[in-house]
C-alpha positions in Angstrom: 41.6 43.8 20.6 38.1 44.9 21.8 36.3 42.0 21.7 33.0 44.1 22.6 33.1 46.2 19.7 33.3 43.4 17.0 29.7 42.0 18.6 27.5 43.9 16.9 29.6 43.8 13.7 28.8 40.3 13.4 25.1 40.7 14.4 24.5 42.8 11.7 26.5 40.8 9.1 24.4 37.7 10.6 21.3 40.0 10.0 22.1 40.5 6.7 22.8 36.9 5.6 19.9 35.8 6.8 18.0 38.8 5.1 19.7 38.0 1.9 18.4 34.1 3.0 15.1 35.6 3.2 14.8 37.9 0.5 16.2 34.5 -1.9 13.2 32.5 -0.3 10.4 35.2 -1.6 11.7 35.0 -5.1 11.3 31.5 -5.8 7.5 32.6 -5.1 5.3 34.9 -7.2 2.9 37.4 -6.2 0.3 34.5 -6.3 1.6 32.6 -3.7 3.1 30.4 -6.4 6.6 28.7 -7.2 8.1 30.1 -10.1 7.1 26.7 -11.9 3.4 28.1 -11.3 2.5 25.5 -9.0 1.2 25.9 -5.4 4.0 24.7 -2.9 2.0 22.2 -0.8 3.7 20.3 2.5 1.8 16.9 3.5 2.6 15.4 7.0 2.2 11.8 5.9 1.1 9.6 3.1 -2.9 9.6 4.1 -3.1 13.3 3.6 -0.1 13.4 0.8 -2.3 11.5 -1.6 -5.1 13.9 -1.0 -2.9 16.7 -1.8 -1.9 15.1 -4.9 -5.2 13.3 -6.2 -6.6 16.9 -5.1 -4.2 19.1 -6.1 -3.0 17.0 -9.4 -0.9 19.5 -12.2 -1.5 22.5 -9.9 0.8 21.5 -6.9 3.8 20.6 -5.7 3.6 18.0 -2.4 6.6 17.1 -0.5 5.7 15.0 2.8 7.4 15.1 5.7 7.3 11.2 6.6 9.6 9.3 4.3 8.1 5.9 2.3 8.8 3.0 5.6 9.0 5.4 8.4 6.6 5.1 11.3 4.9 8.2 11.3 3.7 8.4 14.9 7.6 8.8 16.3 8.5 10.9 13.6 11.8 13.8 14.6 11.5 16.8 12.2 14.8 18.1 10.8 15.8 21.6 11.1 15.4 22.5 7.4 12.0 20.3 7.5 10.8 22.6 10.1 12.4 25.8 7.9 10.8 24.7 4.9 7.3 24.7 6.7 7.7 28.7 6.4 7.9 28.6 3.1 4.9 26.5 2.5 1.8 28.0 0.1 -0.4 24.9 1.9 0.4 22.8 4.8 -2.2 19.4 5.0 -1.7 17.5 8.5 -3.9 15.7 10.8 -3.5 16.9 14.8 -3.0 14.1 17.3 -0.2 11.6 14.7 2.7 13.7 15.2 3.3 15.8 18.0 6.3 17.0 16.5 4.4 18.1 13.2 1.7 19.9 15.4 4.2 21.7 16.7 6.3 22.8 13.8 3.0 24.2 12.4 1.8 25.6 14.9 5.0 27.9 14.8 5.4 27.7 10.8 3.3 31.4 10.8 2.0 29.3 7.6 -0.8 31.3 5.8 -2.9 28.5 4.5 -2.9 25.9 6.8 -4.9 22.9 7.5 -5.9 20.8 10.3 -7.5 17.4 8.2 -9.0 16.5 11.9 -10.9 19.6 11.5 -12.9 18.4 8.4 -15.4 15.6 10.1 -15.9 14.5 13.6 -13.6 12.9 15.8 -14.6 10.0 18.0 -12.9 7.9 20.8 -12.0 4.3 20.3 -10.1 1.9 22.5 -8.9 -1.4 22.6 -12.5 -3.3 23.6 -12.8 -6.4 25.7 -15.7 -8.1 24.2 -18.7 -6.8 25.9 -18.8 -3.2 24.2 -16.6 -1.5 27.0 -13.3 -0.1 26.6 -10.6 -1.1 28.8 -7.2 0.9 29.6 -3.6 -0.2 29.7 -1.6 -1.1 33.0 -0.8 1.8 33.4 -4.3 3.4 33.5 -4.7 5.5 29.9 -7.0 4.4 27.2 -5.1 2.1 24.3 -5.6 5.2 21.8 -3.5 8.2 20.6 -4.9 12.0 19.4 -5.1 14.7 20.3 -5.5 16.5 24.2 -9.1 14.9 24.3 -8.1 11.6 23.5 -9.4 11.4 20.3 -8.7 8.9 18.0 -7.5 10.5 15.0 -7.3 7.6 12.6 -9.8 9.1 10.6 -8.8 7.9 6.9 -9.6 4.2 7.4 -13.3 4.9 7.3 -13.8 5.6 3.9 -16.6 8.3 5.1 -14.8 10.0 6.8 -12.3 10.5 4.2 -14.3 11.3 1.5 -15.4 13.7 4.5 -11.8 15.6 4.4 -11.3 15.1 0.6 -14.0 17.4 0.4 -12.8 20.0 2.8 -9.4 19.7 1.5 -10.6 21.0 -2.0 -12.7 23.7 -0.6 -9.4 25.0 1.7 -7.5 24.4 -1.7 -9.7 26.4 -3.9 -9.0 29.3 -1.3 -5.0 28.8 -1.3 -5.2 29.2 -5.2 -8.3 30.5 -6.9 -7.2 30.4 -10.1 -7.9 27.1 -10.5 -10.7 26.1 -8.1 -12.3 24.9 -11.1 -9.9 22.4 -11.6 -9.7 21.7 -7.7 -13.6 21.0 -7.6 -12.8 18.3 -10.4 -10.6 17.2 -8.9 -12.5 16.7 -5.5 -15.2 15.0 -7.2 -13.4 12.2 -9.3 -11.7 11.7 -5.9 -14.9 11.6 -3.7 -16.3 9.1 -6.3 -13.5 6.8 -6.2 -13.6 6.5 -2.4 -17.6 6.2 -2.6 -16.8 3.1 -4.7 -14.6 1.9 -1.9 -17.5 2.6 0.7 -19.7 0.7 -1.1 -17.5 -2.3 -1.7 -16.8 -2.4 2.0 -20.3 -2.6 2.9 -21.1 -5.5 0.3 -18.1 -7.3 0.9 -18.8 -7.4 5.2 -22.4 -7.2 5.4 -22.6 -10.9 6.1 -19.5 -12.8 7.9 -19.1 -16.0 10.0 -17.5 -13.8 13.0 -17.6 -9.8 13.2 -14.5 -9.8 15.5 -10.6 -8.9 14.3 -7.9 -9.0 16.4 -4.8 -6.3 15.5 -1.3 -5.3 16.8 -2.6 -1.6 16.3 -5.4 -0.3 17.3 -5.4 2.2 14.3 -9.2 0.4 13.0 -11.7 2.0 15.3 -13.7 3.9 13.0 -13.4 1.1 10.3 -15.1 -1.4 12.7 -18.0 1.1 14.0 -18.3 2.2 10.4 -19.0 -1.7 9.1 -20.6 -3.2 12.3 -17.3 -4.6 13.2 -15.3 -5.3 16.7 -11.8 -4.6 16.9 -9.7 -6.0 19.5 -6.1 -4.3 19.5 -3.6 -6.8 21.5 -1.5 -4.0 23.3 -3.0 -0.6 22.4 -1.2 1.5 20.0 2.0 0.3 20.0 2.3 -2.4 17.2 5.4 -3.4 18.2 4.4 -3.7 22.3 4.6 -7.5 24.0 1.0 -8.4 25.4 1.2 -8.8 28.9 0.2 -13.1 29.8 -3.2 -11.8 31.1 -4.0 -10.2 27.9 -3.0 -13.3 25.8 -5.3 -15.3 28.1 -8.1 -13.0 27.3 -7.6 -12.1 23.6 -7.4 -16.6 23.9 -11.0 -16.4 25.2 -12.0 -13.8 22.7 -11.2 -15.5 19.7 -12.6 -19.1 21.0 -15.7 -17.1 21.8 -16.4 -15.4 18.4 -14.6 -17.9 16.0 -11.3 -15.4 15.2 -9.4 -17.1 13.0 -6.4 -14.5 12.4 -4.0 -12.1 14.3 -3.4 -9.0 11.6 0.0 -7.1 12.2 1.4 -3.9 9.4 3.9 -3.7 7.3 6.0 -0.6 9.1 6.3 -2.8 12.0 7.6 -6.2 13.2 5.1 -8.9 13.6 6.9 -10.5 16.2 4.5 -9.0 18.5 1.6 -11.4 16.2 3.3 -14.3 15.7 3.9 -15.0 19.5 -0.2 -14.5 20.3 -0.9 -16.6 17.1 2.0 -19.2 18.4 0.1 -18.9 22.0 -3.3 -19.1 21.1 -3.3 -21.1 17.7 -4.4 -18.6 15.1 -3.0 -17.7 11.8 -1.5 -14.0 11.1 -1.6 -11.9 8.0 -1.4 -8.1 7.0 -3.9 -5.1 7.9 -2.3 -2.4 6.9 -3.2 0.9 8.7 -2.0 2.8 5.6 0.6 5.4 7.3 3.1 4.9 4.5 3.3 2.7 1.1 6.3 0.9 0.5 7.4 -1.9 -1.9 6.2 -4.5 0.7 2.3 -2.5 0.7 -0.4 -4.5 -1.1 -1.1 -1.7 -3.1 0.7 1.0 -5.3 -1.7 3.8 -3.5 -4.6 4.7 -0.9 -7.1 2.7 -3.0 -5.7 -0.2 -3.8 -4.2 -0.9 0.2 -8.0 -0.6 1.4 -8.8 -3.3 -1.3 -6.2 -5.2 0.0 -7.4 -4.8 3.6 -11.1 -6.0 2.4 -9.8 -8.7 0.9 -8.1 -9.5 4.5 -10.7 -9.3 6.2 -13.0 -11.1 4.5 -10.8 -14.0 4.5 -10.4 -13.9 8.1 -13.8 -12.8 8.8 -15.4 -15.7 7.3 -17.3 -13.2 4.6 -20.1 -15.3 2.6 
């Protein structure tokens, strides 16, 4: 048998298959860019920009999220049909500088509508400080922070501002995707925008006067939350939650807390707090929860995006000393 002449053969019955693949994957959409249920096909890279979809979105979408409830988003592996199904998307919502692997499927997705959240207010740096106002890196010489090629930190949905800040741009890039019902999308938006005003508000009330202004965390995910509410955050081991601080930095977060009157080490709920309890063992301070809201589980303090930042105020005020 001529093995050579049975090659192409099977490249073209390959070519149809995935042809006939193809041609099955246009007609679950209509002319409209729409499902045949009618609603836009939206894909959200993790819970922070999932419940914009959906608050945003509401009846006229469909969001599937590729970061399942309890997984740490920052290490998250696409799967092959993950990444397939990124082609198919009407809308793709992500934030550059979380996932590498996301950025990457996207980036090759040949998407039409797709957007960057990080694109929709300002970026900023923010490291783990020492104290004094002035950032300090890691052993091994980088800055305790994660984002993009510029070393942005990207945690922008923690500041409230800044959130409302990419609510906003996410129903203006919506309104594009699916004209039809902007209307509905600018509704939407704004019911959205208020709610998170609210939150803004309550922030500033709730810290505006505190016996210390100084937190320590496992992850430094609060950057923007501190400089937004005259806060200091000091992250134990950069942006690692689960990372063991080095004796030197025990002895100085030690000094830190006896300095400004911390009371409380915060750890998260996607990751171990063993990292927490053995500073608060070494240093005599208590622990509880600040969640950095990359994922809502049945151990979050709070059934959505709202109601976890409530919780966090609430944290913070205890260990903060509020009055």
């Amino acid at each position: 048998m001529n093995v050579s002449r049975l090659i192409p053969t099977v490249t073209l019955a390959g070519a149809v298959a995935l042809g006939l693949t193809a041609l099955t994957a246009c007609s679950s959409s209509n002319a409209a860019g729409h499902k045949d249920d009618g609603k836009l096909n939206v894909v959200a890279s993790f819970y922070p920009m999932q419940f914009l979809a959906e608050q945003i979105g509401g009846k006229h979408v469909s969001v599937t999220t590729l970061t399942k409830p309890g997984v740490e988003p920052h290490d998250l592996e696409l799967t092959p049909r993950q990444i397939g199904g990124l082609a198919d998307a009407d809308y793709i919502l992500y934030l550059k500088g979380i996932q590498p692997a996301v950025d990457d499927a996207v980036l090759q997705s040949g998407a039409k509508h797709t957007v960057d959240a990080s694109k929709l207010t300002t970026l900023e740096r923010h490291g783990t400080e020492t104290g004094d106002g002035h950032e300090h890196a890691d052993e091994h010489g980088h800055d305790h922070d994660h984002g993009d090629e510029a070393g942005a930190d990207p945690h922008i949905w923690l500041d409230p501002v800044k959130y409302a800040e990419v609510a906003k741009g996410v129903g203006k890039s919506l309104e594009k995707a699916d004209p039809g019902h902007a209307a509905d999308y600018r509704t939407n938006t704004d019911a959205l925008v208020g709610k998170i005003d609210a939150l803004n508000t309550a922030y500033e009330t709730g810290l505006k006067s505190t016996a210390t202004r100084t937190f320590i965390t496992t992850h430094s995910a609060f950057g923007y939350l501190a400089e937004r509410y005259g806060l200091t955050q000091e992250g134990i081991a950069g942006v690692d939650p689960e990372a063991e601080p080095s004796p030197a930095r025990i002895a100085e977060i030690h000094a830190i807390a006896k300095k400004n009157k911390v009371t409380t080490v915060f750890f998260e709920t996607l990751a171990s707090d063993r990292t927490a309890k053995t500073l608060a063992r070494d240093t005599g301070l208590k622990t509880d929860v600040l969640d950095p809201l990359e994922g809502i589980t049945d151990k979050s303090k709070g059934d959505d995006y709202i109601g976890v930042m409530r919780s966090n105020l609430a944290a913070l005020q205890k260990a903060l000393g509020a009055k």
